[in-house]
C-alpha positions in Angstrom: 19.7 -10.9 2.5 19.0 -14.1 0.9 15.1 -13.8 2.2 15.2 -10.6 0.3 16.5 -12.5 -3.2 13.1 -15.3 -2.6 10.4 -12.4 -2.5 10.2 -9.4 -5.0 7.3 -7.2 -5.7 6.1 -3.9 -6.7 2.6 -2.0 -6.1 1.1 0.9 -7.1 -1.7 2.8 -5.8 -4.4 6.4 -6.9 -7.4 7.5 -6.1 -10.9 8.0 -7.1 -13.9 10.2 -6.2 -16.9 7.3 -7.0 -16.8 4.0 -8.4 -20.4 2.0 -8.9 -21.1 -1.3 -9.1 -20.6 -2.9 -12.6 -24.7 -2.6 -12.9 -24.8 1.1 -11.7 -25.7 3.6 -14.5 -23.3 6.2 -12.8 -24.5 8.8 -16.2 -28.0 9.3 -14.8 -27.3 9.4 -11.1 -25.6 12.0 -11.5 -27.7 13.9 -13.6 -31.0 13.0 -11.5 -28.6 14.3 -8.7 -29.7 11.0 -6.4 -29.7 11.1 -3.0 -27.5 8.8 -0.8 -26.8 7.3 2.5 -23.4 6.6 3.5 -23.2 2.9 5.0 -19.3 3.3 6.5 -15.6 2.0 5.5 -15.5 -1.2 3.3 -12.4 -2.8 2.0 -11.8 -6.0 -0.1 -9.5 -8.1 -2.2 -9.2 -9.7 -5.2 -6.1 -12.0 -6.4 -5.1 -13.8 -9.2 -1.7 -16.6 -8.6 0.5 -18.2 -10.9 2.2 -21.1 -10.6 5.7 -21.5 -12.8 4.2 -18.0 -14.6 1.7 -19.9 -16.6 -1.0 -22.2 -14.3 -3.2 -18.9 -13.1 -6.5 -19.6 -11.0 -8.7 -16.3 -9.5 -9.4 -13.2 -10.7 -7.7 -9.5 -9.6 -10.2 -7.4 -11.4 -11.3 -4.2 -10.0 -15.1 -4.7 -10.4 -14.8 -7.7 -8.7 -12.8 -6.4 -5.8 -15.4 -3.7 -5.5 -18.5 -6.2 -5.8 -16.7 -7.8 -2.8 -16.7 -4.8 -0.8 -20.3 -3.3 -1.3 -21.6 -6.8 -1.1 -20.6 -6.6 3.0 -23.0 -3.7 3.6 -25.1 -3.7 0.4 -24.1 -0.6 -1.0 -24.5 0.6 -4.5 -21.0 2.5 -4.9 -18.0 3.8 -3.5 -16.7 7.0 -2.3 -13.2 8.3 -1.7 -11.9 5.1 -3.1 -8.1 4.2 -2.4 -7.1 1.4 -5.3 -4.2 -0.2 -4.6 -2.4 -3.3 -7.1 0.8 -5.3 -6.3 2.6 -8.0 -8.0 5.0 -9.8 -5.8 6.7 -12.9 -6.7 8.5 -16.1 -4.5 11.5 -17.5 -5.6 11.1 -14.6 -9.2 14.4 -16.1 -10.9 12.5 -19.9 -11.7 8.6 -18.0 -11.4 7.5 -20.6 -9.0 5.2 -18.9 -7.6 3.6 -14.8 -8.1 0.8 -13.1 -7.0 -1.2 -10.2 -8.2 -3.6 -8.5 -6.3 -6.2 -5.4 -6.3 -7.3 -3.8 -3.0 -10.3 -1.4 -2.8 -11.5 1.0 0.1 -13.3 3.8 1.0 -16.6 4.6 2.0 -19.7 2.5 0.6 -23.1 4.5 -0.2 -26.7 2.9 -1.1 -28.1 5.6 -3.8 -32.0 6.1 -2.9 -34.2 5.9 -5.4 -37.6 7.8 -6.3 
């Protein structure tokens, strides 16, 4: 029980049909309906920390969680995308330390062009 009282955290998770790469005009792929090659399952991370709720270092932003994953197989976006975020803290009463954290996957594609 008292393990339970040093770690609290909550998530949340949805899903999406494409998400591009921050550079991706996603407006005129779709209306040049562009062909594409699907390069398999990616996943990837991004996390911010806190230390005492106010010293943060990273970044837990979605582009950059999907950069990370499409950057493994070079893709240009992502299908059937699972989004998951969480915030869990250690030791929550004094905010020693917390954690907040985006998780991508699904399946990467490479749009080709011309």
């Amino acid at each position: 029980m008292a393990g339970l009282l040093l770690l609290v955290g909550c998530s949340t998770s949805g899903h999406l049909g494409i998400i591009t790469k921050s550079m991706v005009d996603p407006g005129s792929i779709l209306k040049t309906e562009t062909q594409f090659t699907e390069l398999g399952f990616v996943e990837a991370e991004a996390c911010r920390q806190f230390l005492l709720a106010v010293i943060p270092w990273g970044a837990s932003d979605l582009d950059l969680a999907v950069d990370r994953a499409l950057s493994t197989v070079g893709g240009d976006a992502m299908i059937n995308v699972s989004v998951q975020s969480g915030l869990y803290g250690f030791v929550p009463i004094y905010n020693i330390f917390s954690l907040t954290g985006t998780t991508v996957s699904g399946t990467a594609i490479k749009f080709e062009y011309g």
